[in-house]
Backbone as JSON Lines, residues from 0, in Angstrom:
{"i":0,"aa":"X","n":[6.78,6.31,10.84],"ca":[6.86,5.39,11.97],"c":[5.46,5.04,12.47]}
{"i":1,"aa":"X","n":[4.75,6.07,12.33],"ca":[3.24,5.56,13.36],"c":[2.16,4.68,12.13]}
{"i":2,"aa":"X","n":[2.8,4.98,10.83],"ca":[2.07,3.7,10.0],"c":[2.39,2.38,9.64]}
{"i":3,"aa":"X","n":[4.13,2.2,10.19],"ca":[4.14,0.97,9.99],"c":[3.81,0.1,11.63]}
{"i":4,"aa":"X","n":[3.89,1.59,12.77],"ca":[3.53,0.48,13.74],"c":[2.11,0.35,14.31]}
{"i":5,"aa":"X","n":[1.0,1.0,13.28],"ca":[0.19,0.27,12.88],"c":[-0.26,-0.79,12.23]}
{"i":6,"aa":"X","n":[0.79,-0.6,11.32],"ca":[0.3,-1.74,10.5],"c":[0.25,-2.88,10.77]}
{"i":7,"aa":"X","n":[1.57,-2.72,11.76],"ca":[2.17,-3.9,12.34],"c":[1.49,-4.63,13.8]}
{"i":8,"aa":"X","n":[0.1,-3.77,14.23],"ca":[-0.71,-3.92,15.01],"c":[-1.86,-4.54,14.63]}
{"i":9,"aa":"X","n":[-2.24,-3.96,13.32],"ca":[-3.51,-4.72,12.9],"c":[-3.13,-5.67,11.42]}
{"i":10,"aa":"X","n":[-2.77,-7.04,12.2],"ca":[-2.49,-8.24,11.24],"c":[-3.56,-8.5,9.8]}
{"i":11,"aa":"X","n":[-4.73,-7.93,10.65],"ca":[-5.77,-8.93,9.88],"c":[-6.6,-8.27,8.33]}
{"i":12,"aa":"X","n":[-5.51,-6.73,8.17],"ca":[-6.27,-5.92,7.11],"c":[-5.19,-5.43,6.82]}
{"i":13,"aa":"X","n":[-5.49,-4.55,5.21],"ca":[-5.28,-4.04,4.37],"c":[-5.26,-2.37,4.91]}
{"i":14,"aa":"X","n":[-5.94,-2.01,5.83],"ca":[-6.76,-0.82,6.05],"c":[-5.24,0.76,5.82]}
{"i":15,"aa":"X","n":[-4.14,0.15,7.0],"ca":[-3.27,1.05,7.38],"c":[-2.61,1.08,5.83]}
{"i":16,"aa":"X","n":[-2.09,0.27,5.41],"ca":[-1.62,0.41,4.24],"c":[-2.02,1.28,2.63]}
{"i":17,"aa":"X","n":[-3.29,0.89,2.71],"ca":[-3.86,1.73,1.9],"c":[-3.69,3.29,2.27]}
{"i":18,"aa":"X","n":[-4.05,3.46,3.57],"ca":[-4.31,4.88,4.02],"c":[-3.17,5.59,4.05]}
{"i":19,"aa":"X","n":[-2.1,5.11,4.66],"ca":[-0.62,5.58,4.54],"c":[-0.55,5.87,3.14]}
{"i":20,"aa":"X","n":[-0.46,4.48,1.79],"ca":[-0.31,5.02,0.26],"c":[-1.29,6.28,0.37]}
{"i":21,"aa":"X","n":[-2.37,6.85,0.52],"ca":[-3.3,7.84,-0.14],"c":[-2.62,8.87,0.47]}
{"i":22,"aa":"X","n":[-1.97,8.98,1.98],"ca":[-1.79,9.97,2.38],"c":[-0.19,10.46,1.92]}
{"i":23,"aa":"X","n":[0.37,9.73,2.13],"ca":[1.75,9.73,1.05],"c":[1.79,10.59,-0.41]}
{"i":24,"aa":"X","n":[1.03,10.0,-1.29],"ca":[0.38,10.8,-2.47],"c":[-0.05,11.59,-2.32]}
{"i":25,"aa":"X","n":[-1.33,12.04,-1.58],"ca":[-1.53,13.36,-1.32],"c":[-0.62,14.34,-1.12]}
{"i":26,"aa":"X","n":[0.61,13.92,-0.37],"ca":[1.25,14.88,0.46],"c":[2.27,15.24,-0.69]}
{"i":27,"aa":"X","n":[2.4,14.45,-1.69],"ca":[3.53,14.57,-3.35],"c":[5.0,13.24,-2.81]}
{"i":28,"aa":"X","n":[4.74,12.53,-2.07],"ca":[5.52,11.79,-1.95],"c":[5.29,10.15,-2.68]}
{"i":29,"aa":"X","n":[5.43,10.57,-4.04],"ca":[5.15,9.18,-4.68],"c":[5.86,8.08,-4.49]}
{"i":30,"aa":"X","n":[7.14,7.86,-3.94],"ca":[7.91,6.93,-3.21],"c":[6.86,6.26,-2.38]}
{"i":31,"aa":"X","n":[6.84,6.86,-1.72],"ca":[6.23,6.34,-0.41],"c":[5.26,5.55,-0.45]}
{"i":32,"aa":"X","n":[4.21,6.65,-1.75],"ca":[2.97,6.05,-1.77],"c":[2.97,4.73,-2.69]}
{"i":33,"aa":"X","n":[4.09,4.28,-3.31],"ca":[4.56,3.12,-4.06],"c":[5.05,2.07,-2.77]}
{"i":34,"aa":"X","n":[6.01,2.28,-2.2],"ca":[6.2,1.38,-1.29],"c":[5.03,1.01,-0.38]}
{"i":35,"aa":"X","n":[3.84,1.92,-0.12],"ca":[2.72,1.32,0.79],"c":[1.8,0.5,-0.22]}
{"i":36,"aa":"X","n":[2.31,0.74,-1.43],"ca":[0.89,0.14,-2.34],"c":[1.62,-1.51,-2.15]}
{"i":37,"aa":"X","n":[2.89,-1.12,-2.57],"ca":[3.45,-2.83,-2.4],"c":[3.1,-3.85,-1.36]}
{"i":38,"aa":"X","n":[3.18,-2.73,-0.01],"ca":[3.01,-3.38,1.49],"c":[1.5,-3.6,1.6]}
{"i":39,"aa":"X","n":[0.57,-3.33,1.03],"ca":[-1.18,-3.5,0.72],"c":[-0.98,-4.75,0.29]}
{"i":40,"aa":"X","n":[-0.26,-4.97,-1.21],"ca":[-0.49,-5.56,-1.73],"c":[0.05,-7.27,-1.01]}
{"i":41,"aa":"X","n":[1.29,-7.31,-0.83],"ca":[2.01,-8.23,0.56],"c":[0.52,-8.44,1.1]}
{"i":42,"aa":"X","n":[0.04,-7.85,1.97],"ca":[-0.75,-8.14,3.44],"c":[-2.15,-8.76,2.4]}
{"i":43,"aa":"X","n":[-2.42,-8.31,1.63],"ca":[-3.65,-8.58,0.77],"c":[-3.65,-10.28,0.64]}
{"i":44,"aa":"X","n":[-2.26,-10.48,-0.2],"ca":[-2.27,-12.03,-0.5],"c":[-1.5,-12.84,0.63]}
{"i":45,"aa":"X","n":[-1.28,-12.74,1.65],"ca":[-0.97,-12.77,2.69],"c":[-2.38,-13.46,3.23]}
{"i":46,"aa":"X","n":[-3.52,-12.6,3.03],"ca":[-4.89,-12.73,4.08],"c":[-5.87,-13.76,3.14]}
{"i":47,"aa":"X","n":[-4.9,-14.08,1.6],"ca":[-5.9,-15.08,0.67],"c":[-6.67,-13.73,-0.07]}
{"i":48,"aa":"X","n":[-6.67,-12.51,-0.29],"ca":[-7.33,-11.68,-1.21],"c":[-6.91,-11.53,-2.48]}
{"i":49,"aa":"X","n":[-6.21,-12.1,-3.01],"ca":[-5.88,-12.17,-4.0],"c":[-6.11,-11.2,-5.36]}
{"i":50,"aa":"X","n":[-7.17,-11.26,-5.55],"ca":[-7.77,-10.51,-6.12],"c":[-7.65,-8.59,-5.6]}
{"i":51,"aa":"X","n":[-7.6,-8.77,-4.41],"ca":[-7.57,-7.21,-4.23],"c":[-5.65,-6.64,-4.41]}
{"i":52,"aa":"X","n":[-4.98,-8.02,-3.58],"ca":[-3.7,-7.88,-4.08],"c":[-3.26,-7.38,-5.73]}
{"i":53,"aa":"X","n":[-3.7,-8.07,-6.56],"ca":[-3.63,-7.9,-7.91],"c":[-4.03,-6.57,-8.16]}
{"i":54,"aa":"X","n":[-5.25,-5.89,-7.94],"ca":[-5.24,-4.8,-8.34],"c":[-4.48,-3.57,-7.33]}
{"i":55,"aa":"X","n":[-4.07,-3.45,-5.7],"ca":[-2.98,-3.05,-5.77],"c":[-1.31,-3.06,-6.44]}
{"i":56,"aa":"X","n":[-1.33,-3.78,-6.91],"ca":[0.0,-4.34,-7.48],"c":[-0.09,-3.16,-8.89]}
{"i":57,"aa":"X","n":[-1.75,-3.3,-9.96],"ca":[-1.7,-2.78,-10.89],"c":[-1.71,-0.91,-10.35]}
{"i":58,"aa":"X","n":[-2.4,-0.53,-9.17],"ca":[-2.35,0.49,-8.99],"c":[-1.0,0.94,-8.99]}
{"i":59,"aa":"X","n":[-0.2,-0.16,-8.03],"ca":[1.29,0.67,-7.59],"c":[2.16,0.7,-9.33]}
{"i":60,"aa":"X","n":[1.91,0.08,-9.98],"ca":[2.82,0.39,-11.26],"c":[2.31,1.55,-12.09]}
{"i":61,"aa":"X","n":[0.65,2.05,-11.88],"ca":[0.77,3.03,-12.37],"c":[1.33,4.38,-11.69]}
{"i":62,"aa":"X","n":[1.22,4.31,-10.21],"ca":[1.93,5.33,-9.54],"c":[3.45,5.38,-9.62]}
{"i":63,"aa":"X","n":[3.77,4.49,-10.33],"ca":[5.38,3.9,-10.24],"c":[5.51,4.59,-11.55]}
{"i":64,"aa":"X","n":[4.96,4.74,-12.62],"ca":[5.05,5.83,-13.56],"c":[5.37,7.2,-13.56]}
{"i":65,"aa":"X","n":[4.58,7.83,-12.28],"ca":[4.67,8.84,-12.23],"c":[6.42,9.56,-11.94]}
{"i":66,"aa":"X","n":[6.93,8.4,-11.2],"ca":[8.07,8.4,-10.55],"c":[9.26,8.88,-12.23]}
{"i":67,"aa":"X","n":[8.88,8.34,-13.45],"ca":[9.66,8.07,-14.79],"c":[9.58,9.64,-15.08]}
């Protein structure tokens, strides 16, 4: 709850999202840390980053492996 209603506070970045995915993973919750890579990736091309979107997108499919 307190990372999406961050996230949902600061429009203008990537920042919460990322940090939630790392801390997610850390913690062994690869779900999670897949669904925040997605929500990075959303807000990324969302803000015109395109480029950073894309390589969250490639990160979250390799964490999305781990899940197989």
């Amino acid at each position: 709850a307190l990372f999406e209603r961050r996230h949902d506070e600061d429009r203008g970045d990537v920042a919460v999202a990322l940090s939630a995915s790392r801390a997610f993973l850390a913690a062994g919750s690869v779900s999670h840390a897949v669904r925040w890579l997605g929500v990075g990736a959303a807000r990324a091309a969302a803000l015109g980053r395109e480029e950073l979107a894309q390589r969250l997108r490639l990160k979250q499919e390799r964490v999305r492996e781990r899940l197989s």
